[in-house]
N, C-alpha and C positions, 0 to 999 in steps of 0.2 A: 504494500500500500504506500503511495505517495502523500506529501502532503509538503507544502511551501511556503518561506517566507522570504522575505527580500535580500538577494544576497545568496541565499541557499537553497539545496534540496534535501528533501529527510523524506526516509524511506523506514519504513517497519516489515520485519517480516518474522514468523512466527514459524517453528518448527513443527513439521509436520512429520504423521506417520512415515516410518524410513528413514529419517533426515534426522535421529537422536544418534550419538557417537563420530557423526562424520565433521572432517575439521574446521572451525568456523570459517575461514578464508575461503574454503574449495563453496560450504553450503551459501556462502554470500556471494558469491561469482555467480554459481546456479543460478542466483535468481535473479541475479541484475543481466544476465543473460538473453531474457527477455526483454525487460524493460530499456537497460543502457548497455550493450555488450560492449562500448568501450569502457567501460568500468570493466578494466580488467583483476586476475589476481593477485597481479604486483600492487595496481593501483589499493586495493582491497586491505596488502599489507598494509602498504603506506600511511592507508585512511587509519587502522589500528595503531600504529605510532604515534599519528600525531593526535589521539585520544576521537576521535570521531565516530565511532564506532562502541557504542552502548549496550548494557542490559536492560532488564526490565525495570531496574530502580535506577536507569540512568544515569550509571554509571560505567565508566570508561574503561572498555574489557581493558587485560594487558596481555598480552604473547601471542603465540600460537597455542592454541585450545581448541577442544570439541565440544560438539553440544551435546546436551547434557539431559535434556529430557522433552518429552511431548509438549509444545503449546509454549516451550520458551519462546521469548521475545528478544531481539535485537533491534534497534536504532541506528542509523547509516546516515550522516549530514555531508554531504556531496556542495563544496561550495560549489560557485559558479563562478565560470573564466571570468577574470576582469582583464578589462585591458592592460597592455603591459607600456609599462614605462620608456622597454628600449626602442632605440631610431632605427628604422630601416636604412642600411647603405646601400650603394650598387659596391661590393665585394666582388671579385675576380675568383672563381673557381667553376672546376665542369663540369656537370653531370652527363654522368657515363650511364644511367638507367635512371628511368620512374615509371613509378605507377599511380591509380590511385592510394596506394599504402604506404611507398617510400621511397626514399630517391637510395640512392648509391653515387657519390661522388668523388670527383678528385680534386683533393684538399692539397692546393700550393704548398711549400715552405713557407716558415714567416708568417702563418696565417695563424693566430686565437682562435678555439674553437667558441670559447661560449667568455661574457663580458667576466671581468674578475678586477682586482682594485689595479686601476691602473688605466685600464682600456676596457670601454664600456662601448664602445663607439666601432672601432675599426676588427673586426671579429666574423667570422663565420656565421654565426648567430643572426647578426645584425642584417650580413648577406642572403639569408635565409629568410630574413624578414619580409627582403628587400623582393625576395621572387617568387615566395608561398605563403605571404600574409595568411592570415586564417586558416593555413592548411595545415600546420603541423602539430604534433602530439601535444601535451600538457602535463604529461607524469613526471618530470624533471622539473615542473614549475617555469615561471616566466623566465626565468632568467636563461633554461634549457630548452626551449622548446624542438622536440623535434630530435633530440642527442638522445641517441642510441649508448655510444661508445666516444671513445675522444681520441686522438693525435695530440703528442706535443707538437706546441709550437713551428720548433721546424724537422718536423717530422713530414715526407710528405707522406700521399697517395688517396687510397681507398679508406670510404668511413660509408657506414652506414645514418640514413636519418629519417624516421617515423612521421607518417603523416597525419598518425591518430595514435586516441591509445590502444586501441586494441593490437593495433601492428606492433606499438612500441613494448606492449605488455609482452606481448610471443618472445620478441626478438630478447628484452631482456631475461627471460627464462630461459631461450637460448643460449646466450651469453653464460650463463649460473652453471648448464646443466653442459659448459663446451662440447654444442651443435653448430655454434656456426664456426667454419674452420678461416683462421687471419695467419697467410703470411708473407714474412716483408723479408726484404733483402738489404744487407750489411754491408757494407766495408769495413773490418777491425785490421787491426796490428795483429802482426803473426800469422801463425797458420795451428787451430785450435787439434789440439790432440786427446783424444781421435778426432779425426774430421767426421766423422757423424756421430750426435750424440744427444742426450736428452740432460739438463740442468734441472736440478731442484732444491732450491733454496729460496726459504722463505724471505722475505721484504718487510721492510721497518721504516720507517722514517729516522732518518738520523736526528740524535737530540741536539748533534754539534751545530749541522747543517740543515737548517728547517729545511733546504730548498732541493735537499740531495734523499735520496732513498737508500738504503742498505741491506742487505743480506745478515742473516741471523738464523741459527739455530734453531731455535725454540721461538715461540712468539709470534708477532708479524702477522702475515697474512700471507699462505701456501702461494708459490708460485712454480710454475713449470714452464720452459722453451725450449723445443727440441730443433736441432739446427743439423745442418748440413752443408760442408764449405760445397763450393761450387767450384772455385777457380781460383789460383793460386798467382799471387805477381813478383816478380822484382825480389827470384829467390827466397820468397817468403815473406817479405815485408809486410805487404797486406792480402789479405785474400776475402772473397768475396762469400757470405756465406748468405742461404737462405734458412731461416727461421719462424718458424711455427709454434703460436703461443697456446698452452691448452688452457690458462689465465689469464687476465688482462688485466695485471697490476701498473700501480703509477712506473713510467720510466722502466718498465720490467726488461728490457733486450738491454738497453743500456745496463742499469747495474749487475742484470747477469755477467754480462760481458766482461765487466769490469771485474766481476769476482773472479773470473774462471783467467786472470791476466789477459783479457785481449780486448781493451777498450776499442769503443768504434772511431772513424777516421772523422775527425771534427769535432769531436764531443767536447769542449770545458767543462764541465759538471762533472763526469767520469770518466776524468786521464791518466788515473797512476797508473794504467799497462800503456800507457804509450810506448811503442818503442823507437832506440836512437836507429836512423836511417844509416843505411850501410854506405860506406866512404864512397864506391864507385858510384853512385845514383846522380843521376847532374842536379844543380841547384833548383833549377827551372822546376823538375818531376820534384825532389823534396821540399820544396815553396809551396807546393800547389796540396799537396798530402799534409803534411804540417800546419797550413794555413786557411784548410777547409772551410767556412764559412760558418758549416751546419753541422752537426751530427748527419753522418753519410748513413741514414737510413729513411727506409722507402715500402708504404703498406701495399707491394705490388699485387695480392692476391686473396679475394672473399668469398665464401662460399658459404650457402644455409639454405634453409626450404624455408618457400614463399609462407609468413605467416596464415596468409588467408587459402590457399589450394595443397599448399605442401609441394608446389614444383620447386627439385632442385634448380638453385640459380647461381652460377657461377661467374665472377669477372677477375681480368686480369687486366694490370695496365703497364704499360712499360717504364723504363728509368724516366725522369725529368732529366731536365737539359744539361744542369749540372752536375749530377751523378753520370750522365751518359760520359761528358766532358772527362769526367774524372775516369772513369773506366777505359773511355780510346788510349788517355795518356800513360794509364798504365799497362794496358798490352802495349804499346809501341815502345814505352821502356825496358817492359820484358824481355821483347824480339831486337832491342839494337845491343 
């Protein structure tokens, strides 16, 4: 049953035969099913965090729980979108797929995904604004609309981004239960031993370093990337590896990388595996390796079933200009 006031929706629904034991998140999905299916069951969690989601005295379940008996009652306050504060910009980036449900893009370097203190303005987000006003998801809140998943900064390639929530719900259960497969290709230092392999070490935020992430033992939050060099240059200096995350931790390929000694080519944030270039290499190829611009990594490849049909859908997208640049120069230093 629905019922409204200014500002919000409130929804009551009452347990029925069948429906005692099973988990409140999944029996609240059921039945906004009908009514809203993009009130998905991420959204569902969500709405339970942030205390929206009541019993019968009105008060504010807490966790994951099941229902508990015939003719219970629950409560459901569904605000309502308001407008968002941010500008739309005209942003430079491609879309390589859409549909009604979601685009699949390719995100420059240099580019912000979503506004944070600092840049509120020149952002991916803003750009999204800027070409699907009113079209994209709302589970992320105003400030997200639309983000799936994130790229750093100058990270390039493929991102996924939600046009609703119901897409955006799938794909982030997707994401949790890693169904949708991401992966990107590297330049590091060295050449990683064994060249095929699988890392797993957890991720922490450094306490030294707000801005840096760390590897840890215990604690943190699991992380996994299994890799495979591809291509080998300049005797081993740097070699090209492609990498497949089966988590999507902050900076997760970078501070792998880093643990395992073989920071990526460009990286400041995580360079103690850098390593020193060998005498013979001319200035020109060690200026250009040395003095990378960006973190030499690239989300060349996604893959997942369509939330709404279940077709697998698969893209790939080639190096950007400057990664290309960087890789001619290092086969032709190889070969001279």
């Amino acid at each position: 049953m629905k019922s409204g006031i200014e500002g919000m929706e409130k929804f009551k629904f009452e347990v029925t035969e069948g429906e005692v034991g099973i988990r409140l998140d999944k029996f609240l999905t059921n039945h906004f099913l009908a009514l809203k299916p993009e009130v998905t069951r991420s959204k569902i969690k969500m709405l339970i965090e942030r205390g929206a989601v009541c019993d019968e005295r009105n008060q504010a379940v807490k966790g994951s729980q099941d229902t508990k008996f015939l003719g219970q009652i629950f409560h459901v306050t569904l605000p309502e979108a308001r407008p968002s504060d941010l500008q739309a910009r005209e942003i430079s980036f491609e879309i390589v797929y859409e549909d009604e449900d979601l685009l699949v893009i390719n995100k420059p370097d240099g580019l912000t995904v979503h506004p944070g203190s600092g840049n509120a303005e020149n952002t991916l987000v803003n750009g999204l604004l800027f070409t699907h006003a009113g079209k994209l998801s709302s589970i992320n809140g105003e400030m997200r609309p639309g983000i799936v998943h994130r790229l750093d900064k100058d990270t390039s390639g493929l991102m996924l981004v939600a046009k609703n929530d119901f897409t955006h719900g799938v794909l982030t259960d997707a994401l949790k239960n890693h169904t949708i497969q991401r992966s990107y290709l590297a330049f590091v230092y060295g050449v990683i031993d064994p060249t095929k392999g699988r890392i797993d070490k957890n991720i922490i935020r450094s306490r030294v370093n707000r801005l840096r992430m760390k590897t840890v033992k215990t604690l943190g939050r699991h992380a996994v990337t299994n890799y495979e060099t591809k291509k080998i240059f300049l005797g081993g200096y740097v070699s090209l590896v492609e990498c497949r995350l089966e988590t999507g931790r902050t900076h997760q390929i970078r501070v792998h990388m880093e643990a395992i000694k073989h920071s990526l080519v460009g990286d400041q944030l995580y360079s103690s595996a850098k390593k020193t270039a060998p005498k013979e290499i001319e200035l020109k190829v060690k200026n250009l390796i040395e003095k990378f611009p960006r973190q030499a990594l690239h989300s060349y490849k996604i893959g997942f079933l369509h939330p709404r049909d279940k077709r697998e859908m698969s893209f790939e997208i080639a190096l950007p200009e400057d990664l290309k640049g960087l890789e001619k120069c290092l086969i032709s230093a190889s070969e001279s």
